[in-house]
C-alpha positions in Angstrom: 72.8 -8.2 -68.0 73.8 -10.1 -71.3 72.5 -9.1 -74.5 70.6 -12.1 -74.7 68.9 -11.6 -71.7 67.9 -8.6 -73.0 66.4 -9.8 -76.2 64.3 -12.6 -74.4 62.6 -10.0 -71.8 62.1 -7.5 -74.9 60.0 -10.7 -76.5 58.5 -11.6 -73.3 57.3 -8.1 -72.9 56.2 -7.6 -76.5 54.6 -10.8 -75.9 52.4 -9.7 -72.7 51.8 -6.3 -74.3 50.1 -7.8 -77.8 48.2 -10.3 -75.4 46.7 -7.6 -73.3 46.0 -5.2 -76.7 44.1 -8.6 -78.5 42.0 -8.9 -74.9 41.0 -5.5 -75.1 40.1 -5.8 -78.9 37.7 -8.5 -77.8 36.1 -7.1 -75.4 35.4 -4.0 -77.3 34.7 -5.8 -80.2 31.6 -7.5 -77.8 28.8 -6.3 -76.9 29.4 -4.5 -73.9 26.4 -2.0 -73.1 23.3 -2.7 -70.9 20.0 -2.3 -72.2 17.2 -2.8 -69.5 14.9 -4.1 -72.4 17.3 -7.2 -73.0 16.4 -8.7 -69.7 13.6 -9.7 -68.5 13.8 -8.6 -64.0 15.9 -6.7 -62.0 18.3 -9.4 -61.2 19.7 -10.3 -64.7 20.5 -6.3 -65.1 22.1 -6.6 -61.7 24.1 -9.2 -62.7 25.1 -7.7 -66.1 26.1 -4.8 -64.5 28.5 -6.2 -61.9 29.9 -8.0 -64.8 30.8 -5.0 -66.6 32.0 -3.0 -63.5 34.2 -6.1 -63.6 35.3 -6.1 -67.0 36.0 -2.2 -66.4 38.2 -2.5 -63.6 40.2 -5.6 -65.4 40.9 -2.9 -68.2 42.0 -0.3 -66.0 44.3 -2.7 -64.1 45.9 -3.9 -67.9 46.2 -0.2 -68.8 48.3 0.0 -65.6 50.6 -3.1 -66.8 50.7 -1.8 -70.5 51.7 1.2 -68.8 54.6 -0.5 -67.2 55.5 -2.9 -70.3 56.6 0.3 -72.7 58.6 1.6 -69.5 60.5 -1.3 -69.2 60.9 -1.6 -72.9 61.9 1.8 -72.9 64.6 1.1 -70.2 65.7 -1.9 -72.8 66.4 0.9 -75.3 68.5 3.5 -72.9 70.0 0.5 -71.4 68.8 0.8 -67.4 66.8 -2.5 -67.7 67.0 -4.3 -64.5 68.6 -1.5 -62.7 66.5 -1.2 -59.0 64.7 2.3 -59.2 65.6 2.7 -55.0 68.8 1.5 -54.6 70.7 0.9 -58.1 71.9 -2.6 -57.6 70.9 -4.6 -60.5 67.2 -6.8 -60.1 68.1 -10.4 -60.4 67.1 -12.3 -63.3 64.8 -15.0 -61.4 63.3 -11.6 -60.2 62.6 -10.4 -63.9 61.8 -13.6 -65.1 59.1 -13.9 -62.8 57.7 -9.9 -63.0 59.5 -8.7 -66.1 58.6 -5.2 -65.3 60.2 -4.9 -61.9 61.1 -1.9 -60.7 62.7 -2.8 -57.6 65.2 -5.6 -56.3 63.6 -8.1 -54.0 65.4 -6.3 -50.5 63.8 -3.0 -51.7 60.6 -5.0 -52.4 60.2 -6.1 -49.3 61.3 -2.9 -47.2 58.2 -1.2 -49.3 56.1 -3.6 -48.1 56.9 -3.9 -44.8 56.4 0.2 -44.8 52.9 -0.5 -46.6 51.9 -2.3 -44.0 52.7 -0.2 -41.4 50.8 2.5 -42.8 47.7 0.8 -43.7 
């Protein structure tokens, strides 16, 4: 992989990273407790809190990505960007482009899924 390709995933991960840190500063900036005085019956609190067992799992599943953003930034830095975790070969760039923190190539993709579903 060129240098330039390099650069653009770098900004495309920076990118995705700041966007996930601003939607985390909003919702923790809002209001995001339940207090059973606010509402007035049972189903307005039941609501609210589906909504924020929503909102919570949402966060965990963009801590998982963020997670995965600073590894593949740090695999920019060492200079194994790209590389397929199983086999070595090099991810291609369509694959990148559209997941830009890949792990694996598209054949080792697919042979993990196929095992996935397998095993239930």
């Amino acid at each position: 992989m060129n240098k330039r390709d390099l650069q653009r995933f770098r900004k495309l991960l920076l990118e995705q990273r700041d966007q996930i840190q601003g939607n985390a500063k909003k919702t923790l900036s809002g209001d995001i407790h339940v207090d059973p005085d606010d509402f007035p019956d049972e189903m307005d609190i039941a609501s609210s809190e589906v909504n924020l067992q929503f909102a919570g799992r949402l966060r965990e599943r963009e801590q998982g990505l963020l997670a995965k953003i600073d590894a593949a930034l740090k695999k920019i830095d060492e200079g194994e960007y790209g590389e397929c975790m199983v086999c070595g070969e090099q991810i291609g760039v369509a694959r990148l482009r559209a997941r830009p923190v890949a792990e694996l190539c598209i054949e080792c993709k697919s042979e993990q899924e196929k095992l996935e579903r397998r095993t239930g």
